[in-house]
Each structure stands twice: as C-alpha cells, then as structure tokens.
C-alpha positions as CSV (number, residue, x, y, z in Angstrom):
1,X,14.4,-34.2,-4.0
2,X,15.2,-36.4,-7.0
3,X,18.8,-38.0,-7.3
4,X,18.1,-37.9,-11.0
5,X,21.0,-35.3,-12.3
6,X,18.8,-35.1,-15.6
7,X,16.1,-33.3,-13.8
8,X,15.0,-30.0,-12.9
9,X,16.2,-28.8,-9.9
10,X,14.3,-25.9,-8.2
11,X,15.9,-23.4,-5.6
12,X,12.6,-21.8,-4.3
13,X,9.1,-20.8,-5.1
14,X,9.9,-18.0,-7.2
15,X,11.5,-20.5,-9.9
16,X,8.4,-22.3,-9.8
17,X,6.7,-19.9,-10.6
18,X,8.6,-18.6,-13.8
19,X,8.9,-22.9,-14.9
20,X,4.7,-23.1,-14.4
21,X,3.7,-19.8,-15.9
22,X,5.9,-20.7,-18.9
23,X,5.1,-24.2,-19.6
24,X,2.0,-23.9,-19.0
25,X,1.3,-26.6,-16.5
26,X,-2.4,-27.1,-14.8
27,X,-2.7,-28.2,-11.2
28,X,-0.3,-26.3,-9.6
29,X,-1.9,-23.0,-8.1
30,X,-1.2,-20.4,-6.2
31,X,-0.7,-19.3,-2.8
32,X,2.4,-21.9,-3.9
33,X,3.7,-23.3,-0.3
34,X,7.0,-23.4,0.0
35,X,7.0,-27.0,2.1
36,X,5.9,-28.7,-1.4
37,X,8.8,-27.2,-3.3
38,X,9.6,-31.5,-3.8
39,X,6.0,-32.3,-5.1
40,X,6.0,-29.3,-7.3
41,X,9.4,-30.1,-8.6
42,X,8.4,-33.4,-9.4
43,X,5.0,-32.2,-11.4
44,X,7.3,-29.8,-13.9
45,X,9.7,-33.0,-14.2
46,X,6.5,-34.8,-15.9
47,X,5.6,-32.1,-17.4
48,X,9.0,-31.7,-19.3
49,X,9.1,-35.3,-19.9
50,X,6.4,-35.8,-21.9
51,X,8.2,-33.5,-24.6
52,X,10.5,-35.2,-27.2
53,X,12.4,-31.0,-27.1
54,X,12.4,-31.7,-23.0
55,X,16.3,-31.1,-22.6
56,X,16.2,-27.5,-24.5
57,X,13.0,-26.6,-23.0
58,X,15.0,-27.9,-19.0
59,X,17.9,-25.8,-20.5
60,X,16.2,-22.4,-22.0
61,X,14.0,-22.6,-18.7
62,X,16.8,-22.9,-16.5
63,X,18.3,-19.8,-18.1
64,X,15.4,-17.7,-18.3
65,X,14.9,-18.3,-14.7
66,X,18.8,-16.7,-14.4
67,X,18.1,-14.2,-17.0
68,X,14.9,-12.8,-15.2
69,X,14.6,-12.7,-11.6
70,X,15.9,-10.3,-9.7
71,X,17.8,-11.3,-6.3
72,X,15.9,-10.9,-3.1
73,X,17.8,-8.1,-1.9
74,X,16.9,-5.6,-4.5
75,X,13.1,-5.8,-2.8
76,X,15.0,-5.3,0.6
77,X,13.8,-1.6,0.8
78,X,10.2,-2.0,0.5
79,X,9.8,-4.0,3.6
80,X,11.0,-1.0,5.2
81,X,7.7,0.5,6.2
82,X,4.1,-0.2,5.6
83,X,3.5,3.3,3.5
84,X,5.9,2.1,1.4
85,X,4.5,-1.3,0.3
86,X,1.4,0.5,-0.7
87,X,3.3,3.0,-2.5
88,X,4.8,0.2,-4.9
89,X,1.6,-2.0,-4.6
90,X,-0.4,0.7,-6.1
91,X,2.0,2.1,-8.8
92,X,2.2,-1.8,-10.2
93,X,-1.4,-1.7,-10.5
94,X,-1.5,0.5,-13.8
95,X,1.7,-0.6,-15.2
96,X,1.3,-2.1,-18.9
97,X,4.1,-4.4,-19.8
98,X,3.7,-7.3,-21.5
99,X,3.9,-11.0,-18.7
100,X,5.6,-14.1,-19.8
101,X,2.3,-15.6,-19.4
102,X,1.5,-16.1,-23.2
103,X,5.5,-17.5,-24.1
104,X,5.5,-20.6,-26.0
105,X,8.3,-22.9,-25.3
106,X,9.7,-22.0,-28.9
107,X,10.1,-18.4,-27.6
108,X,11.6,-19.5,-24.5
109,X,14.0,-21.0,-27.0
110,X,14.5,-18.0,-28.6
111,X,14.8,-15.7,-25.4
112,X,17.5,-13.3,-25.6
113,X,18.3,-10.3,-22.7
114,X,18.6,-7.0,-23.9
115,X,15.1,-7.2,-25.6
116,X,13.1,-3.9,-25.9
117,X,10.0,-3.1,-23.3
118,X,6.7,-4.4,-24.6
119,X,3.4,-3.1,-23.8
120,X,0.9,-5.1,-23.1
121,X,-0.7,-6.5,-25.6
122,X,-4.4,-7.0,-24.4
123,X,-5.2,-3.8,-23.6
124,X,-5.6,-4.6,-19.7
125,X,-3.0,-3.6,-17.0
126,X,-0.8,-6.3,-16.2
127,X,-1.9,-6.4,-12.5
128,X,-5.4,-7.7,-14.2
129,X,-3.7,-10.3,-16.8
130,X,-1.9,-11.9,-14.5
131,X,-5.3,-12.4,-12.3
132,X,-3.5,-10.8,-8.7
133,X,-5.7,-10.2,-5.6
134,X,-7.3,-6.5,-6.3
135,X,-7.8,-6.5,-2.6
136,X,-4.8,-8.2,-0.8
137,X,-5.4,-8.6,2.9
138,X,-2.4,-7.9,4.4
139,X,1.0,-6.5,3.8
140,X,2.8,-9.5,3.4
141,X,0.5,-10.3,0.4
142,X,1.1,-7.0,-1.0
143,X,4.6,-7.9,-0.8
144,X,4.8,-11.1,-2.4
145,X,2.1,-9.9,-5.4
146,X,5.4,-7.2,-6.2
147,X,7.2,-9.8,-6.5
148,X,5.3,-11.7,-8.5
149,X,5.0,-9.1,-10.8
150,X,8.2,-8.5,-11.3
151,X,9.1,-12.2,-11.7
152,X,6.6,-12.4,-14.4
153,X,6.6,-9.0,-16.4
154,X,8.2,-9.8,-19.9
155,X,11.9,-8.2,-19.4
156,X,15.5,-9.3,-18.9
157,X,16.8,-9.1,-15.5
158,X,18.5,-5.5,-16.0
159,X,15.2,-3.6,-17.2
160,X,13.7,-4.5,-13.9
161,X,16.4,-3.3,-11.7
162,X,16.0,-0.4,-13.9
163,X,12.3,-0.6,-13.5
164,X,12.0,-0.9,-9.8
165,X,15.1,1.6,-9.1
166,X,12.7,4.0,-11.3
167,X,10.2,3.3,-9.0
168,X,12.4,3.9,-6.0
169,X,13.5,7.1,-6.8
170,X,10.0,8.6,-7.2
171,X,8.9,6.8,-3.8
172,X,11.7,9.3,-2.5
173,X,11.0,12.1,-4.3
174,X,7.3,11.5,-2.9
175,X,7.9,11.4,0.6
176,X,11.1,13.9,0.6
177,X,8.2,16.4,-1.1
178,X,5.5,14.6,1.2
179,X,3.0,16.4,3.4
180,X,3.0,15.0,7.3
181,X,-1.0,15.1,8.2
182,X,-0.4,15.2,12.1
183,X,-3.6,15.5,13.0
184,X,-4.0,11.8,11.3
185,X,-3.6,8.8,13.8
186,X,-4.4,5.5,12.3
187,X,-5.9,4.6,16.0
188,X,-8.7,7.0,15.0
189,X,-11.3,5.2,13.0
190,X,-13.7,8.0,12.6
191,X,-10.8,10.5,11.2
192,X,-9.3,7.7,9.2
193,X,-12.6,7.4,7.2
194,X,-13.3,11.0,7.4
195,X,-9.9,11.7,5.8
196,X,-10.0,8.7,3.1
197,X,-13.6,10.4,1.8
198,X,-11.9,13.6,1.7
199,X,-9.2,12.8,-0.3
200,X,-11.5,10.3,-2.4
201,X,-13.1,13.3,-4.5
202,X,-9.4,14.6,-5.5
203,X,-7.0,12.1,-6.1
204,X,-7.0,10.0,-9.4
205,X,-5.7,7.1,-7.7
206,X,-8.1,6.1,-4.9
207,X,-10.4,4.0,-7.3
208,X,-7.5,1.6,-7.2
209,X,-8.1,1.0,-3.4
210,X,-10.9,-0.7,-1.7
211,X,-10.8,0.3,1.9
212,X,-12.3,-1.8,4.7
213,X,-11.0,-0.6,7.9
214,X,-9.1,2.2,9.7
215,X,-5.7,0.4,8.5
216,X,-6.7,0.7,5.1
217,X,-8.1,4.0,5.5
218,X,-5.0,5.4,7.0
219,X,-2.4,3.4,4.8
220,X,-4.6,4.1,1.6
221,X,-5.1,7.8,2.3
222,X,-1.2,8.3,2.0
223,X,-1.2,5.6,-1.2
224,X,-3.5,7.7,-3.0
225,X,-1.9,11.2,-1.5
226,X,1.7,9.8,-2.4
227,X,0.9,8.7,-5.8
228,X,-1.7,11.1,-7.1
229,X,-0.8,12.7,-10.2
230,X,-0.8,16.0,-9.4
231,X,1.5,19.1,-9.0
232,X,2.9,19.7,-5.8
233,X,1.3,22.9,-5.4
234,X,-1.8,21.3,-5.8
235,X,-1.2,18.9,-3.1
236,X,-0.1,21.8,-1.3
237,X,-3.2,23.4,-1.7
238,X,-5.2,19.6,-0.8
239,X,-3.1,19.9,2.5
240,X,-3.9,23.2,3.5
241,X,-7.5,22.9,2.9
242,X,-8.0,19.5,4.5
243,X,-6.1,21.2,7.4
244,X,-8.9,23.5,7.5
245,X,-11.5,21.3,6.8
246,X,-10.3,18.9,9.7
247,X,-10.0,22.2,12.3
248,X,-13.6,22.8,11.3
249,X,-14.4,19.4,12.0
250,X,-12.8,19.3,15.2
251,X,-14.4,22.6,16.3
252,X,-17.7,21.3,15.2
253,X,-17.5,17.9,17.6
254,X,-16.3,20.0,20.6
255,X,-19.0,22.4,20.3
256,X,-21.9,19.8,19.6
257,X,-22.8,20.0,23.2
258,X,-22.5,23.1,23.9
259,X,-24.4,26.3,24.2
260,X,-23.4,30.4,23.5
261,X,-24.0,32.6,26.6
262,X,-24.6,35.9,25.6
263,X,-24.5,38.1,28.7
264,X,-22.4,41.5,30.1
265,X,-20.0,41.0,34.0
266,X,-18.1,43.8,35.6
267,X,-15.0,44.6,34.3
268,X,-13.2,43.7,37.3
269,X,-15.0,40.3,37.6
270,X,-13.3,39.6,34.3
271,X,-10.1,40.2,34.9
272,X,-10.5,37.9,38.1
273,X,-11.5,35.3,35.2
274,X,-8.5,35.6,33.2
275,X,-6.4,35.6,36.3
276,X,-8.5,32.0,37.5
277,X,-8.1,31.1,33.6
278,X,-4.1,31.4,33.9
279,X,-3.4,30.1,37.6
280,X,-5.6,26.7,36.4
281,X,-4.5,26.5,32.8
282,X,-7.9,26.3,31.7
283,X,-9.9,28.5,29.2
284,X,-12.1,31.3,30.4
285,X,-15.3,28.6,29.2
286,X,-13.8,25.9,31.4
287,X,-13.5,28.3,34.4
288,X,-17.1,29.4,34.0
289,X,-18.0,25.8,33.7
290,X,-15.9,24.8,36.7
291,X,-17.4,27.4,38.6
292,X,-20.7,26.5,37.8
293,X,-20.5,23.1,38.7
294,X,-18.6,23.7,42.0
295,X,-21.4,25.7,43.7
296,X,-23.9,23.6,42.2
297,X,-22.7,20.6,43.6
298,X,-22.1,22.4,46.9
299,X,-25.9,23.2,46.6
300,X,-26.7,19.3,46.7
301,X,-24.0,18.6,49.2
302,X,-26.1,21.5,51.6
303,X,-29.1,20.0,50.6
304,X,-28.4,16.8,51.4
305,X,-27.2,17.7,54.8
C-alpha cells in the first residue's frame, strides 16, 4: 500500500465498500476481491484528490466508516446453520430503511450518530435499491449480501446492533416455537418439491424465494414456514395437515402397485397368519405375498427339473 500518510488507508472490503457507495466512484464493482484491496485503495485516493474539500471528505469518510459498521462478530451467529442464513436472508428482503446510497459528501459532513430511522424513500425495499442478487447461489453469498446490507442501510452503528439483535431474538422465538417436519429429508427431491408446493399456497413469504433444487426446496420450505406471518396456531394447524397430507401421499405411492384381494380363509388359517406375521416381523400382506412367491418359485424350480 501507499507510504503516503495523507492517504486513505483501507482495513478490508467492507470499508470499501461504505468509501465507494458514498463517493460515488464508477469502476469499482462488485463481487469486490479482497486480493485488490491496494488497487481499490488507490482508485478512492484519486477519487478524493480531485476535490479541493478532499481532507474533510478523507476525514468525515473515515469516521462514518467507525460510526457504521458493525464488528464481524456480531454476524458470528448466523453462520451457525444453513436454516438460519435463510431466515435473516429473507427477513432483509422486505425491510424499508433508507441506504447511504444517495449521501452527498456534504451530508457525510454533516453525519451525526444517534439520528432517527428513515424509511425508504423510493418506495422500493432496500434489498431492490441497493440492486442485491434476488437469487443468490449459495450460502456464502447470502451471507455476505447481510452484510452488505447492514453496512449500507442509513443508521449509526448502535441502531443496527439493535436491528440485527431484533432480528435475532425473533429467529429464536421462531425455531423455539418451530415445527420439526421429520418426515422431511432434504436427500429427497421428490418430497422436497412436494413439500415447497404445499407450503407455497399458504405462506406470504414464499414469493420472495425462487427455488431451483432440492436444497432450495428444503432450506426455503423452512424460510417461508419460519417467517410466515401467521399465528402459531395456524402453523399448528399447516403442520398437522401437511402431516396428513404427506401420510396420504405416502400411502398413495405404496399402494400404486398394488391390488385389494377380497376373499374369506378359515379362521384357524388366520390365526396361523398372524402367528407367521409376528415370528417374521412382517405384515399379514407381506406374509401372503411371501407365501405366494415361495411356492411359485418352487413351481419353476420343479418345473425346471
């Protein structure tokens, strides 16, 4: 990096961020890589140069940076687990708080903490103002677009704690009050789809998600369960009968290739079924199918012979 003392220094991609969003500067674009911290440092240098207020601006910059992002450990709880990311992933996408996008360097000047909450000013959430991926690929991306958004949402650095504790304690509340779907195994494409078009006609949050896969259908299923905005004894009520519904399902696919026999056997004959049905752990259809196939196969055997 420069040995120039009268220059900005940056720590890591996160401050440039905040110094390219505020300033304005073109050319610089994100995913930022954090192996061109030098080249981006020196691009914000020029930038600041080429203004006659460049010292205040380096200054006011410099302290909005301290002023507005939160350390890296306060985000330490959301790489926890995958549900989670998409829990704060998706309650970021209809927050409306006005970005630091539109500050002119004279309000950087003027920056002071302990400013009130603004809403967002152009009547789009903030997700869509500050242009983020609608459809990030991967966890990690999810990840870093929270981040993001909290770096460049328009409040002093003790409103976000606030903010994002907020949103920690209603991620608790949600899974301490969550529903376990057992039956759900994100191995299971077919059940994983099944389930996220189930769940698709009653939660107000699944046109948020864009599912492609059996990840995403598993991961977004619990999203849009976790943050739906319903009563819990309406997502008590969803559980039970998607419970059912799944049962029925299941029931359905084991029966597809199967066909009722309708006929009377002796009474004793029966109970010699149960008694085969408990010695080989099988139900009394299996035994009759066992059976079956035994002495028809010893029929081909014979005939073979």
């Amino acid at each position: 990096m420069s040995n120039n003392n009268n220059e900005v220094r940056l720590k890591n991609i996160r401050e440039v961020r905040v110094y390219i969003t505020l300033l304005d500067i073109k050319g610089i674009l994100e995913p930022l890589d954090k192996s061109r911290l030098d080249e981006y440092e020196r691009k914000i240098n020029e930038s600041i140069s080429k203004n006659e207020n460049k010292e205040e601006i380096k200054k006011s910059v410099k302290n909005t940076c301290m002023e507005i992002l939160l350390p890296d450990q306060f985000f330490s709880w959301i790489h926890e687990d995958d549900r989670i990311i998409n829990y704060v992933w998706g309650r970021i996408l209809k927050l409306d708080i006005e970005s630091i996008k539109h500050k002119k360097w004279k309000e950087i000047l003027d920056y002071h903490t302990g400013q009130t909450t603004k809403i967002n000013k152009h009547k789009i959430s903030t997700y869509d103002e500050l242009k983020f991926n609608k459809n990030p690929s991967n966890k990690n991306e999810k990840l870093d677009i929270i981040i993001m958004f909290f770096d460049l949402i328009d409040l002093d650095i003790t409103k976000k704690e606030s903010l994002l504790n907020k949103i920690k304690d209603e991620w608790i509340d949600a899974f301490n009050n969550g529903i376990k779907f057992k039956w759900l195994n994100i191995e299971d494409k077919e059940t994983c789809e099944w389930a996220w078009e189930y769940i698709n006609k009653h939660s107000n949050y699944c046109h948020f998600f864009s599912p492609i896969c059996n990840d995403d259908w598993y991961l977004f299923f619990y999203a849009a369960f976790d943050l739906w905005d319903a009563s819990q004894d309406t997502k008590k009520l969803f559980s039970i009968n998607i419970n059912k519904a799944h049962s029925q399902k299941k029931f359905r696919a084991g029966i597809k290739n199967k066909k009722a026999l309708n006929t009377f056997i002796d009474k004793k004959a029966k109970e010699k079924l149960e008694i085969l049905s408990k010695i080989k752990n099988m139900r009394i259809n299996q035994v009759i199918e066992y059976l079956i196939e035994n002495e028809f196969n010893k029929r081909e055997k014979t005939k073979g012979d």
